[in-house]
C-alpha positions in Angstrom: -78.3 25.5 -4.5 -80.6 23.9 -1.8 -79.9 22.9 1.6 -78.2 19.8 0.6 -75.9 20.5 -1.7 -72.7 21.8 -2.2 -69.7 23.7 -5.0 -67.3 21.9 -5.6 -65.7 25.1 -4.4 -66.7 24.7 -1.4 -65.5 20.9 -1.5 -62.1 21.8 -2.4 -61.9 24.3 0.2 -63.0 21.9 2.9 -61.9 18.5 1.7 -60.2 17.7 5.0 -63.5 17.6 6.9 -65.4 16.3 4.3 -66.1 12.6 3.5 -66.1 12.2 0.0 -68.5 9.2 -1.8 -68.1 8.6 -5.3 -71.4 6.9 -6.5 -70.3 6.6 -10.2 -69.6 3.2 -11.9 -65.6 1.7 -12.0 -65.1 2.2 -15.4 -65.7 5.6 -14.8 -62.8 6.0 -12.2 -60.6 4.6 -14.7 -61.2 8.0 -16.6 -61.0 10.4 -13.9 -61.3 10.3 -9.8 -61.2 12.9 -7.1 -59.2 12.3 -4.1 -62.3 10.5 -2.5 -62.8 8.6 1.1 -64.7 5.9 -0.2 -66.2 4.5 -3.9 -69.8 3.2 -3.7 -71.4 2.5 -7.3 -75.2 3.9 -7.1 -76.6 1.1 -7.0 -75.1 -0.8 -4.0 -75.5 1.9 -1.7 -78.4 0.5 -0.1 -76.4 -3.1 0.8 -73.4 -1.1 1.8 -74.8 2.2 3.8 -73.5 0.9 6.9 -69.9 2.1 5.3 -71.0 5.7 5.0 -70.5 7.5 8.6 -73.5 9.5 10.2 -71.0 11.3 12.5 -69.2 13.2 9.7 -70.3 15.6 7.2 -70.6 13.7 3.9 -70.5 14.6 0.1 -71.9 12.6 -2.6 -71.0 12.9 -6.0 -71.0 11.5 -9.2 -70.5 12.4 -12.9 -72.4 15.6 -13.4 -75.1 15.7 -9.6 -77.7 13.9 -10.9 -77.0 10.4 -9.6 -75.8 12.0 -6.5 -78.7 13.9 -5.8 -80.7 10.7 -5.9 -78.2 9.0 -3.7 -78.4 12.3 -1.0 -82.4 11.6 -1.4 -82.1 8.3 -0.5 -79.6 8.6 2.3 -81.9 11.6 3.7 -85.0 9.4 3.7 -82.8 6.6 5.5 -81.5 9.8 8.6 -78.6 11.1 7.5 -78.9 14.3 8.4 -75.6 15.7 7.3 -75.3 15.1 3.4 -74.9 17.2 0.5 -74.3 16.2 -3.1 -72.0 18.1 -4.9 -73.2 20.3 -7.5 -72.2 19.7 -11.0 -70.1 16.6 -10.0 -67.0 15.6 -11.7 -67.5 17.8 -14.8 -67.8 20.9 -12.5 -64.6 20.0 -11.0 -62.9 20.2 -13.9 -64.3 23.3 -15.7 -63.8 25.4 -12.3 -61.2 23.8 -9.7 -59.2 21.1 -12.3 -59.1 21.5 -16.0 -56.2 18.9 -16.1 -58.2 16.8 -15.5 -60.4 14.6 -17.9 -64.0 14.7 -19.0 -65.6 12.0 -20.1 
């Protein structure tokens, strides 16, 4: 892992200080969704960035990291210092904290 990213380990371990982005699409909730603090589809993160705080530490994540990653790029390149994207997204989190819960 790099600097700014994170297990999903870790996430579940520290979900009450962490401020959890979803940056998949809403069809995609409807399969499966983490207990999350706010749902920004990738692409409308730039129009709504205002919504993501810069005083917390804040986790991006997505299907399986690779959106997120570009989301945690773009957010870095904007000053958020304190982001990570969470490695392995969704699928992670259901092969190693969840496996009740679906895969898509």
């Amino acid at each position: 892992m790099t600097e700014a990213e994170i297990s999903v380990s870790e996430v579940q371990s520290r979900r009450a200080e962490l401020f959890l982005v979803d940056v998949r699409e809403l069809d995609e909730l409807q399969i499966c969704k983490l207990d999350y603090d706010l749902h920004i589809p990738m692409g409308e993160v730039p129009t709504r960035i205002d919504e993501i705080p810069r005083d917390r530490e804040v986790v991006i994540y997505c299907r399986s990291g690779g959106r997120s990653a570009q989301v945690v790029g773009y957010l870095q390149a904007q000053g958020f210092s304190n982001v990570d994207n969470m490695v392995g997204g969704t699928l992670a989190w259901s092969k190693e904290v969840d496996p009740a819960m679906p895969t898509y």
